[in-house]
C-alpha positions as CSV (number, residue, x, y, z in Angstrom):
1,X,44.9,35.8,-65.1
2,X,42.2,33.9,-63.2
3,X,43.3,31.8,-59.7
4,X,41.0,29.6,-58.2
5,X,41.6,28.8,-54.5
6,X,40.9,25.9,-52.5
7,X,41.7,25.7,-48.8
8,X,41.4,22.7,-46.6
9,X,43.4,21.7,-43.3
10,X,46.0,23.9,-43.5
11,X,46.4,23.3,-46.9
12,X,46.2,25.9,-49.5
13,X,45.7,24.9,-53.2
14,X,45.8,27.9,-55.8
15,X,45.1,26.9,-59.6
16,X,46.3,29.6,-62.3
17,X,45.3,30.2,-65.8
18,X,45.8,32.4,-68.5
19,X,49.1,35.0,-68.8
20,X,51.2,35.2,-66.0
21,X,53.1,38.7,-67.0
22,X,53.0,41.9,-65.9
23,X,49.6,42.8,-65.9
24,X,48.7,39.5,-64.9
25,X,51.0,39.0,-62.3
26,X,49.7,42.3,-59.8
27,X,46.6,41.5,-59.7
28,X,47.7,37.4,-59.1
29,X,49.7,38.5,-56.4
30,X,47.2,40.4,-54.5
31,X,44.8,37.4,-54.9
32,X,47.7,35.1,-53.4
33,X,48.5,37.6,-50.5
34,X,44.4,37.7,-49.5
35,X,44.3,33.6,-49.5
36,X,47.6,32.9,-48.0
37,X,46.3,35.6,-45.3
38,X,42.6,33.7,-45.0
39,X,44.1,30.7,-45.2
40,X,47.3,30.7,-42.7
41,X,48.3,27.7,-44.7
42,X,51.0,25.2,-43.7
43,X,51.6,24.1,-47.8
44,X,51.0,26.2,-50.4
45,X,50.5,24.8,-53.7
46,X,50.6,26.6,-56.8
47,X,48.8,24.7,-59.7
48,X,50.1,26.5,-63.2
49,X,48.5,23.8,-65.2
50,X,46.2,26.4,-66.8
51,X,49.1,29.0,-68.1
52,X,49.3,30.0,-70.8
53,X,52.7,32.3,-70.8
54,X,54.6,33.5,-67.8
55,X,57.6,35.6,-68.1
56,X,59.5,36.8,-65.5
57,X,56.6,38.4,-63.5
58,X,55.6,34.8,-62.6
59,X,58.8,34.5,-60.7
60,X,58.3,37.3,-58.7
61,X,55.0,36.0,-57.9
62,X,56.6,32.4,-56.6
63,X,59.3,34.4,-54.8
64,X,56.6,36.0,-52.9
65,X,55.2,33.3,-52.1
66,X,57.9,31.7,-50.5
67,X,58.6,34.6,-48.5
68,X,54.9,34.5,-47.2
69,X,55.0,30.8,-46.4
70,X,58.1,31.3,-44.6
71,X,56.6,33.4,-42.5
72,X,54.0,30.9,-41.7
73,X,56.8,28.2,-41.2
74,X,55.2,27.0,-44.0
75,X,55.8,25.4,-47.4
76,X,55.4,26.4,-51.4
77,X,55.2,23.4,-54.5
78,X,54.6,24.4,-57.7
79,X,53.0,21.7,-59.9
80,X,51.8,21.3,-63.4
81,X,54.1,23.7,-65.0
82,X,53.7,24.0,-68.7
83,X,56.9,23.9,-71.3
84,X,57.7,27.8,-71.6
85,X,56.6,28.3,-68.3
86,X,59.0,25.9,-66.5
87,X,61.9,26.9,-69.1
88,X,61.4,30.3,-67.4
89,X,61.7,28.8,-63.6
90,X,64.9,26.6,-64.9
91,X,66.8,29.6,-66.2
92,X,66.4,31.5,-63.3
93,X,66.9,28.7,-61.4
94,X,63.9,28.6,-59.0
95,X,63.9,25.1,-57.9
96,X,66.6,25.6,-55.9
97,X,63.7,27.9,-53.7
98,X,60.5,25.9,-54.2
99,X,59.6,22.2,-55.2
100,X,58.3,21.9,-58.7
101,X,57.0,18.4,-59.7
């Protein structure tokens, strides 16, 4: 799992690609906590364009990240969501949480 960040006016963008499972997902999380923690975004977007597979270790991860940006008074959208990937968010019902487009 490889996340590139991008960061401008309070604006956090944070592209994902490869697996997003169990292995994956630790060290994606700790990557997410260190830019959302740089960054003191205001909207957090999570770009999953570039996944590849994301089980339920990739929910975690967007839990989390609501739960930071809430802190911040802030916001989380999820974009780009592949197929399986977004079959995974709609059975657990994650878009009640977050925005996904």
């Amino acid at each position: 799992m490889e996340i590139q960040a991008k960061s401008s006016e309070r604006n956090l963008l944070l592209e994902f690609s490869g697996e997003l499972d169990h292995h994956g997902a630790r060290n994606a999380l700790r990557e997410l906590e260190l830019a959302v923690d740089a960054a003191l975004p205001k909207k957090l977007v999570l770009d999953m364009a570039g996944v590849s597979f994301m089980d339920s270790s990739g929910i975690a991860l967007i839990l989390r990240a609501q739960q930071r940006m809430q802190l911040l008074d802030g916001s989380v959208f999820v974009c780009n969501v592949p197929a399986q990937a977004r079959r995974v968010l709609d059975a657990a019902g994650i878009g009640r949480l977050v925005t996904i487009k």
